[in-house]
N, C-alpha and C positions, 0 to 999 in steps of 0.2 A: 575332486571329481564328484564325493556324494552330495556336496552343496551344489556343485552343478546341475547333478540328474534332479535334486528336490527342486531345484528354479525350474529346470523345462518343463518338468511335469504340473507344474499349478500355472505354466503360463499359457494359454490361450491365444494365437496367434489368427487375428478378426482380417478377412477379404471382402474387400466392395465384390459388387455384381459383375464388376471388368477389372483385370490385372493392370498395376501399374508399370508402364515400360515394358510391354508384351512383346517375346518373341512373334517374328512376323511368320508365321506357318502356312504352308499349302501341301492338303492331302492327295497323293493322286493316286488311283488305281492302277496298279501294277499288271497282278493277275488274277484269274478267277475257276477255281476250280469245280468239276459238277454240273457242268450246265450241257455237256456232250453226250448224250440221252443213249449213244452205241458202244459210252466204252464204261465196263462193268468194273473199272480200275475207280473210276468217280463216279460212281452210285454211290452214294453215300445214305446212310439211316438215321432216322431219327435219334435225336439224342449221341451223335457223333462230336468228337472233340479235339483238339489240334494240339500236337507241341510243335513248335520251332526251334530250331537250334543255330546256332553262331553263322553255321557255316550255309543259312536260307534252306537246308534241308525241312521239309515239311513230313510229320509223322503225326496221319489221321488213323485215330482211334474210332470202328466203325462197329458199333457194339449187334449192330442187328447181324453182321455176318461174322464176327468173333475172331478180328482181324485188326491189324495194323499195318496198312499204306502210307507207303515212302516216296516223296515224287524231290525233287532236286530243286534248286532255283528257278526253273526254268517251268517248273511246271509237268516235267517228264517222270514218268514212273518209272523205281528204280525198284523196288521190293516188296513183296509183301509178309507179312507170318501171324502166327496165331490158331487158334483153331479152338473150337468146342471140346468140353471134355472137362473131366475130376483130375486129370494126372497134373505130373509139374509144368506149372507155366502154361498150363490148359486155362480157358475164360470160359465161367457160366455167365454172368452179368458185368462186363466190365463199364462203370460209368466214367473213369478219369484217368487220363493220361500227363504226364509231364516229365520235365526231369527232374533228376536228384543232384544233393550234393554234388555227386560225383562227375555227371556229366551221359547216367545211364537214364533207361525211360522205367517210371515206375508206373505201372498202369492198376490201378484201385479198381478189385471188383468187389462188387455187394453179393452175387451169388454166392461164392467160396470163404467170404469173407478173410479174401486175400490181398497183400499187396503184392504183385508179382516182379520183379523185377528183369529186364532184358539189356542189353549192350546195344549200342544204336544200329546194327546188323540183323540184332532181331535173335540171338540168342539167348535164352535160358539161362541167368546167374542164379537166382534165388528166391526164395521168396517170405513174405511174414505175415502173419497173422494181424487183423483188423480189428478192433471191438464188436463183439458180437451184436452189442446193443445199437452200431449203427443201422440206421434202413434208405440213409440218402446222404451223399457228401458231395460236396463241389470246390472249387477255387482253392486246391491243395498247393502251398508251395515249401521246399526245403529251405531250411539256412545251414550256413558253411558250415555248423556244428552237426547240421546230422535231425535239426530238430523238424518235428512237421506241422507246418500250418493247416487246420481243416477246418472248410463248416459242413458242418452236418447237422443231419436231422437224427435223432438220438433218443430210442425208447426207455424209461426209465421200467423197472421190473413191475409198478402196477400198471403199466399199459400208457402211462401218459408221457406225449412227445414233444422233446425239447429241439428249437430250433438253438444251435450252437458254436462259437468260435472256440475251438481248442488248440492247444498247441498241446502235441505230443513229444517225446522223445521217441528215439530211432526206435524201440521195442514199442511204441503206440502206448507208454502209458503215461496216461494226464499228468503236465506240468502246469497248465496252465486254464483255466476256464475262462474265457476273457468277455463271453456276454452269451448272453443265455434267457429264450423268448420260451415258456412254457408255453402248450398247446391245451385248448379244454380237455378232460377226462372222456375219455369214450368206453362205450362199453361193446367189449369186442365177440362177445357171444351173437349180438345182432348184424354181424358181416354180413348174412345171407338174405337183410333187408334190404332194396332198394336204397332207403331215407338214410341209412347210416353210411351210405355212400355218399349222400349230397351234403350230410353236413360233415363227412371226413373231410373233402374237395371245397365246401365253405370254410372250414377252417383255414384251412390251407390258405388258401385268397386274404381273408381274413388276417394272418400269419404275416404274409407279404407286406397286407397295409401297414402292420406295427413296425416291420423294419427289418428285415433277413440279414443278419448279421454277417458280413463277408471279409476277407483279406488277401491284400495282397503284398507280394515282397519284394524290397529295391536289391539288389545282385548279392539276397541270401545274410545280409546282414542286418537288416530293418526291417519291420512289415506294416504295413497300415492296415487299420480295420476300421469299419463304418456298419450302419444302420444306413440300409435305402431310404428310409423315411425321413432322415433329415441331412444335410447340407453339414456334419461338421467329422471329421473322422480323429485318431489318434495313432500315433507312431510309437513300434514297440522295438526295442534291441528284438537279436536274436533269441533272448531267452523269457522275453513276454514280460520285461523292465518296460513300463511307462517312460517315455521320451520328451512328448510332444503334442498337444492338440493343438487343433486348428477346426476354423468355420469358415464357411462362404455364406453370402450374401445372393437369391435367386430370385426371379420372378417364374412364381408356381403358373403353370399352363393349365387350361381343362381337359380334365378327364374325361372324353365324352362317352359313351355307351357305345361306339360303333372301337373305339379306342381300347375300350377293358373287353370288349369280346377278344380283340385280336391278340392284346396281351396275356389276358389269362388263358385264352384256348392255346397259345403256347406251351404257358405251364401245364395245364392240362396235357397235352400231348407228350410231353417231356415225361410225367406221371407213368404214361400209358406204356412208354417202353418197355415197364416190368409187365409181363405175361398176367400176372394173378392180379393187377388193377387196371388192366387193361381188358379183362375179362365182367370186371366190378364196375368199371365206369365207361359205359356208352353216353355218349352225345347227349341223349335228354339228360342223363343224371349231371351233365357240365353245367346244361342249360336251367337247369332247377339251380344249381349248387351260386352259379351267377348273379342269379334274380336274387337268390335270399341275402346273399353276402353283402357285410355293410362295409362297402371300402368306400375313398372320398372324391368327392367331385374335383380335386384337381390332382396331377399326374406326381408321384413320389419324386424325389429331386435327382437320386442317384440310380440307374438302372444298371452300368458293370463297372467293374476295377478292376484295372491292370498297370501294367509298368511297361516303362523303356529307360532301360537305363537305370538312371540315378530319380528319374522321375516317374510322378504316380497322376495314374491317368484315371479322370472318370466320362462316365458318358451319361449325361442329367439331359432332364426335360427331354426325353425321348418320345416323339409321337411315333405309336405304334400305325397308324393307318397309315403316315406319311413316310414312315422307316428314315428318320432323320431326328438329330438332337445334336447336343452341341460337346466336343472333350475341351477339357481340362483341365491343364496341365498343374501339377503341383512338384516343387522342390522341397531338398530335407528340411527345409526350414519350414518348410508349411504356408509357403505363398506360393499363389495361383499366377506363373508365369507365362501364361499363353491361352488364348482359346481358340476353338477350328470348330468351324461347322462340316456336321458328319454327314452323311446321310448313306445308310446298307443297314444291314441285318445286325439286329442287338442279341441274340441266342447267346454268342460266344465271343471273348475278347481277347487279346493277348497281344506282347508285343516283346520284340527283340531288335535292339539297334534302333536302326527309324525307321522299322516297318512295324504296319499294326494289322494284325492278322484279325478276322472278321468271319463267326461259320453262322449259319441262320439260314430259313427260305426266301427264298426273294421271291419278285414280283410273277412267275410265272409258276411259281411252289416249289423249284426246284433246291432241293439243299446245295448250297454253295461252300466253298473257302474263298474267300475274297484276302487278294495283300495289298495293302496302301504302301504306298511309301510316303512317307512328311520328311518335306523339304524346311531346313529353316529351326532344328534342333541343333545347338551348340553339342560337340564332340567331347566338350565336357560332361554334358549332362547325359550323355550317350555312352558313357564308360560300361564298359561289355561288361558280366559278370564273369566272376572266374571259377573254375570248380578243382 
């Protein structure tokens, strides 16, 4: 077995630009939730985020009202809970939701520096304590051991910020540091300048370009992680054991300037959710931070990662003006078994079974959940996880 894990890990598993023997895929639109402007159940906020679960139950985390809505297969509201507040299981900034090992929702806030955790009813089990040193995390997932997948953005004690993939164990302390983007040195006495706003927010931008380190996990027992900035990622056991890499082969698209306003003014927006940088960065300081930032004339290859199943999904070559790009399907072996052309909102991605769940603004600005269904995924490769 250790002769085996040493082969996987030094072999490199190379994809042309098209999969050989592609499953034949069609995505269709299912449902869409948020776009009913009278009912205050799909008002959703900025910076909202979606679990699904087995049974099409959908649970939006809706961070500006300090809540989590429940609507059923069907799109019907069944629950909601949550509320503002320091006590237990109370949300001052909640940015992420998902489930756990277990099959409960763990919702990550930054304010309390909590993980909170509830029963899919919406009760109160428990809760644990976060790294203090985090100030942003995204794309969390569990494996069957208990352990935590996170990227985060991660201050070291002289002030300088690390973009980060960590895998924690159940008590959140570091097993594994699996890629790590340092951020320039700032000096944070000058907050109260304008200019140290645009190049905190150029950074950032900047940060993107090099490649935001993200992961995702196949049903809790594998995780893939990648760099947006290139086309190749690597497959870890549940305990951050090297596996497997693999590369794809792409043709880069232009990044046009009407293209990086709409992407980055996302992120920017995303930013703003938090009250004290949302008070720090008005719109000119976006539009200075844009102009100065040197990011590159064609579009980063990977824009999200997610899973269904036994398979790992990316979404590349995303034109933001056109809100379209292409997924790509990957097996454990690290071939690219399928492509579909996408086209909806890139904010948020997820998927469960052979539906791909989809949260962003659409064409009219309204925040949405969009569910596709794809036709045309083998039941193998669609094996449910179990908790």
């Amino acid at each position: 077995m250790i002769t085996l894990l040493l082969f996987l890990a030094t072999n490199v598993v190379e994809n042309g630009i098209k999969p050989s023997n592609p499953m034949k895929l069609k995505l269709v639109s299912e449902l869409v939730l948020g776009e009913d402007e009278d009912d205050d159940k799909q008002q959703f906020t900025m910076g909202s985020q979606i679990a699904p679960d087995g049974s099409g139950n959908l649970y939006v985390l809706d961070p500006g009202n300090d809540r989590v809505v429940v609507f059923d297969e069907k799109g019907a509201f069944l629950r909601e809970f949550g509320r503002k507040g320091e006590g237990p299981g109370e949300l001052q900034q909640p940015k992420e939701i998902c489930l756990d090992h277990e099959g409960n929702l763990a919702i990550f806030d930054l304010g309390s520096k909590k993980m909170n955790t509830f029963d899919t009813e919406g009760k109160f089990l428990r809760e644990k304590a976060i790294p203090q040193s985090l100030v942003s995390l995204s794309h969390p997932a569990f494996m069957k051991n208990g352990n935590i997948l996170l990227s985060v953005v991660r201050v070291d004690p002289d002030g300088t910020q690390n973009f980060e993939l960590i895998l924690y164990d159940q008590n959140f302390n570091t097993l594994k540091t699996l890629d790590s983007i340092p951020q320039p040195k700032k000096d944070w006495n000058k907050i109260g300048e304008p200019q140290f706003w645009v190049g905190f927010l150029k950074d950032i931008f900047e940060g993107i370009e090099k490649g935001i380190p993200v992961g995702a996990s196949t049903n809790g027992e594998t995780f893939t992680s990648i760099r947006s900035n290139a086309y190749q990622a690597t497959i870890y056991d549940q305990n951050g054991v090297e596996q497997l890499k693999y590369q794809k082969k792409f043709k880069p698209l232009p990044f046009t300037s009407d293209a990086k306003e709409v992407a980055y003014g996302k992120i920017w927006q995303s930013l703003c959710n938090n009250p004290f940088l949302n008070n720090n960065m008005p719109r000119p300081i976006f539009q200075k931070a844009l102009e100065q930032a040197e990011v590159g004339e064609v579009t980063r290859p990977i824009w999200e990662i997610t899973t269904m199943g036994e398979l790992t999904v990316f979404l590349v070559n995303y034109n933001s003006t056109k809100s379209e790009g292409t997924l790509d399907f990957f097996n454990a072996s690290g071939k690219c078994v399928a492509q579909l052309a996408y086209k909806g909102t890139d904010e948020f991605l997820t998927g469960v079974g052979n539906h791909l769940y989809a949260m962003g603004t659409d064409e009219n600005d309204s925040l949405v959940v969009t569910r596709y269904r794809i036709d045309g995924l083998s039941p193998k490769a669609l094996k449910p996880a179990s908790h």
